[in-house]
C-alpha positions, 0 to 999 in steps of 0.5 A: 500500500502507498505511503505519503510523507508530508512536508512544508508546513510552518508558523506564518502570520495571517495572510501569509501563504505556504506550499505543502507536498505530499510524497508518494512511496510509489507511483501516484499515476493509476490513483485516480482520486487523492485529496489533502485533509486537515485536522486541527485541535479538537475537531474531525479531519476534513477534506480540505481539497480533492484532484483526479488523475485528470486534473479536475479540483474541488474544494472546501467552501473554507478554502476556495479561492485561497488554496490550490491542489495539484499533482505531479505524477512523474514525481509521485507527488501531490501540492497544496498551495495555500494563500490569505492564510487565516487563524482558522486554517490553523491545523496538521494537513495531511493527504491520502486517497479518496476514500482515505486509507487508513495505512496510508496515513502519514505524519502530515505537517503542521500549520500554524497561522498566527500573529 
């Protein structure tokens, strides 16, 4: 089963934007569906955005507009860029398929928004 390691996160002040990516243990190019999920303290892991294989996005009414996901399958490795960055997008971001697998969850990386 893939393994994902996550990386890029960081303490950045509101309005500050941050690129994360996610690192496949293997080829990511017969996954059709993967996402970028977030969990911050105390609440349930939401999905923060989705990319097919195909390159078609969609994303939490929290971020769009302000986040873009995109993947690099000659890497094995999927992108979130987020900008205009909130207090509230405080969270560990973490990515997995769609739906996710449990084994597959990795470390994620933590964001910090704050002043």
């Amino acid at each position: 089963q893939v393994q994902f390691v996550e990386s890029g996160g960081g303490l950045v002040q509101p309005g500050g934007s941050l690129r994360l990516s996610c690192v496949a243990s293997g080829s990511i190019s017969s996954i059709y569906w993967m996402a970028w999920y977030r969990q911050a303290p105390g609440k349930q892991r939401e999905v923060v955005a989705h990319i097919t294989n195909s390159g078609s996005t969609t994303y939490a009414d929290s971020v769009k507009g302000r986040f873009t996901i995109s993947r690099d399958n000659a890497k094995n490795t999927m992108y979130l860029q987020l900008s205009s960055l909130k207090p509230e997008d405080t969270a560990y971001y973490y990515c997995n398929l769609v739906p996710p697998v449990q084994t597959s969850w990795g470390q994620g990386t933590q964001v910090t928004v704050s002043s």
